[in-house]
C-alpha positions as CSV (number, residue, x, y, z in Angstrom):
1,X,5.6,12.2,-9.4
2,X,4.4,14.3,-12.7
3,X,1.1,12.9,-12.4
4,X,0.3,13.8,-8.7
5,X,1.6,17.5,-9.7
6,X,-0.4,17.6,-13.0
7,X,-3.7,16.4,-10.5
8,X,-3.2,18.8,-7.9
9,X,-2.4,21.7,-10.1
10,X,-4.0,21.7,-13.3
11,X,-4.2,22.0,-16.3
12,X,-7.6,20.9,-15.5
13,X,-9.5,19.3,-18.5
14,X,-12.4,16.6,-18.7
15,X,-10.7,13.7,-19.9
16,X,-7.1,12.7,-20.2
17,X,-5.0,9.8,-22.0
18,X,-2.3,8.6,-19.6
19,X,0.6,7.1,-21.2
20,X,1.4,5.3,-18.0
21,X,3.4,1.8,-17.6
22,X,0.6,-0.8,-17.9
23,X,2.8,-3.7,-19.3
24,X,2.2,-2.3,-22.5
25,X,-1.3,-3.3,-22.8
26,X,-4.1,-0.8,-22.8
27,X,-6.3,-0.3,-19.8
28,X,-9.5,1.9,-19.4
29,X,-9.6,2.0,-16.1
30,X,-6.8,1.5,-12.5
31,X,-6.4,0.8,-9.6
32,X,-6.3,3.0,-6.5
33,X,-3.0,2.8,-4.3
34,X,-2.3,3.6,-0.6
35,X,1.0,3.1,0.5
36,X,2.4,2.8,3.7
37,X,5.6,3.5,6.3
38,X,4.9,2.1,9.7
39,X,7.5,2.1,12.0
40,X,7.7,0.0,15.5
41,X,9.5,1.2,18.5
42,X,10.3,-0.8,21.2
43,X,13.1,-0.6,23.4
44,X,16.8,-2.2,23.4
45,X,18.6,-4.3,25.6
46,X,21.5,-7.0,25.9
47,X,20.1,-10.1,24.6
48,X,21.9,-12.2,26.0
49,X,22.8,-10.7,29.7
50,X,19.0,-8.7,30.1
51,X,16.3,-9.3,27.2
52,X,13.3,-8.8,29.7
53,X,14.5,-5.7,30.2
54,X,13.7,-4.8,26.0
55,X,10.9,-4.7,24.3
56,X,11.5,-6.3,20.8
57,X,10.0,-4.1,17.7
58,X,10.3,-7.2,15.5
59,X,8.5,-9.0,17.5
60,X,5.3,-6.1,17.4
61,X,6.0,-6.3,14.0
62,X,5.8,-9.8,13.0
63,X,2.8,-10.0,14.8
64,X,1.0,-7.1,13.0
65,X,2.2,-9.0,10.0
66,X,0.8,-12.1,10.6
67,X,-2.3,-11.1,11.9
68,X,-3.5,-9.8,7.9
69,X,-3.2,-11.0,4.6
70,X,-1.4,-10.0,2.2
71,X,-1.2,-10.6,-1.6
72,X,-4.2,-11.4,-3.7
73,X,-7.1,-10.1,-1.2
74,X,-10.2,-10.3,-3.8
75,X,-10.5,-9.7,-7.5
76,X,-9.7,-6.5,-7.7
77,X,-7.1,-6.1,-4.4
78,X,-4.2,-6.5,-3.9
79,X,-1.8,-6.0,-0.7
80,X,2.0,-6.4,-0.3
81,X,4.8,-6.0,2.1
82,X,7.7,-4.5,-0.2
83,X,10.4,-3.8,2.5
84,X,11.2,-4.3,6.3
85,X,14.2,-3.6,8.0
86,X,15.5,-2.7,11.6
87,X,17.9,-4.4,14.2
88,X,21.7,-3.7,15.5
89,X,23.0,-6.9,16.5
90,X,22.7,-10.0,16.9
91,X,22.7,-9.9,20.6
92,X,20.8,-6.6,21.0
93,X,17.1,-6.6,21.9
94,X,15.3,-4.3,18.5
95,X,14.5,-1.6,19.3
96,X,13.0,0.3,16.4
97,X,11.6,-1.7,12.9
98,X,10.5,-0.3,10.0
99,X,8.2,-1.9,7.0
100,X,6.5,-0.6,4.0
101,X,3.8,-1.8,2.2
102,X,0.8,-0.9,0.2
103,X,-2.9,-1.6,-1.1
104,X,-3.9,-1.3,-4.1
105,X,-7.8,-2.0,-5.6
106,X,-10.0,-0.7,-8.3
107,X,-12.8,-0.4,-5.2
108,X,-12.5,2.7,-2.9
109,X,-13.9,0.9,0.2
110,X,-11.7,-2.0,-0.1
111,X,-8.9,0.1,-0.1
112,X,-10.2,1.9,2.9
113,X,-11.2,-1.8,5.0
114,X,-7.5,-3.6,4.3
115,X,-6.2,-0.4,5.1
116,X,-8.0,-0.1,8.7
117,X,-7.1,-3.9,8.8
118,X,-3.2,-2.9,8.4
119,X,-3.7,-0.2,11.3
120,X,-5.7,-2.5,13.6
121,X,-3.6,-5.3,13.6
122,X,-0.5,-2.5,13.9
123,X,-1.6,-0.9,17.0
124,X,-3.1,-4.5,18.6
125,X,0.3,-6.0,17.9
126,X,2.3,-3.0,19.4
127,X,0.1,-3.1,22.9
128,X,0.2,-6.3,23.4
129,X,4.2,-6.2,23.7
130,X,4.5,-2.7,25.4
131,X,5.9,-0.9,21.7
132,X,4.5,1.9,20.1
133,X,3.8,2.4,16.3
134,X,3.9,5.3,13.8
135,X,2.0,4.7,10.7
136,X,2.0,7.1,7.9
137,X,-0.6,6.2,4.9
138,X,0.1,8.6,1.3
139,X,-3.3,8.2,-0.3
140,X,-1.3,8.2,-3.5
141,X,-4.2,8.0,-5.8
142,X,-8.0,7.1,-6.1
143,X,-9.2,4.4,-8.1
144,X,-10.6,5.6,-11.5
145,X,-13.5,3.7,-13.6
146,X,-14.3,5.7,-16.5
147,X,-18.3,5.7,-18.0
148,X,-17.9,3.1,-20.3
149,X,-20.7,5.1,-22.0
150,X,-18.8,8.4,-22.8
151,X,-17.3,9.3,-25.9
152,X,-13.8,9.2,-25.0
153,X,-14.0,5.5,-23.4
154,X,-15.9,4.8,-26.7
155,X,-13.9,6.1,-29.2
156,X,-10.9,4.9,-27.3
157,X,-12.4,0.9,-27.2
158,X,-13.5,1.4,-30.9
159,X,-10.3,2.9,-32.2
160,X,-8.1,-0.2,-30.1
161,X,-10.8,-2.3,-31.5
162,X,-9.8,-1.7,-35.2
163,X,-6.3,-2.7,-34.5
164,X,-7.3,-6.1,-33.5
165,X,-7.0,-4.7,-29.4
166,X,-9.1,-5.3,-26.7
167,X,-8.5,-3.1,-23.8
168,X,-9.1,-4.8,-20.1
């Protein structure tokens, strides 16, 4: 996106005002976001004629799923499952599952602990039925609190302030 190229290139400057989607309320402050691609492999077979002869990627995968929580994880985190997809046939063992989801929190270390709970519960799920699991985490961006001392987040509050806005 424009804003991960204007971080990682510059210009450089010491404060910024983000015109960003935010419902169209102002914010002082957002959440970090981590998002996900983890894909199961399993093997395939005839469901009907051989299935202990496959190992079944959606079944890794609704394990690793049900083993965390997703959704509302404290006040400031939130986790959610946005896509999962995979299978051939009805009566074909799955051999290969994909799902996407993502974290997002105004605290660093709870991004980084649901996170390793995501990866834990990924791998345990895809050893105990014989799969393997890819998991690819984009560290989109960091959480950002700004001093709510310094003159911009001042004069940003005060100036909302005078048009009857209070910024969250």
């Amino acid at each position: 996106t424009g804003s991960r190229v204007i971080a990682q290139q510059g210009p450089h400057t010491d404060f910024a005002i983000v015109g960003e989607p935010t419902a169209l309320f102002p914010v002082i402050a957002h959440n970090g976001i981590d998002y996900f691609e983890i894909r199961f492999h399993g093997k395939s077979a005839h469901g009907g004629i051989e299935p202990e002869k496959g190992i079944n990627a959606i079944n890794a995968a609704a394990l690793a799923i049900s083993k965390v929580k997703f959704g509302r994880i404290d006040p400031e985190t939130t986790s959610n499952i946005g896509r999962i997809e995979g299978g051939a046939a009805t009566n074909i063992v799955t051999d290969k599952v994909t799902f996407t989801c993502e974290v997002r929190s105004h605290s660093q270390a709870q991004i980084e602990a649901q996170v390793q709970k995501i990866m834990d519960a990924c791998q345990e799920a895809a050893a105990e039925f014989g799969a393997t699991v890819d998991i690819d985490v984009d560290h989109f961006c960091p959480p950002h609190k700004p001093d709510l001392d310094g003159f911009l987040t001042k004069a940003t509050v005060r100036a909302l302030e005078l048009e009857g806005i209070t910024p969250e």
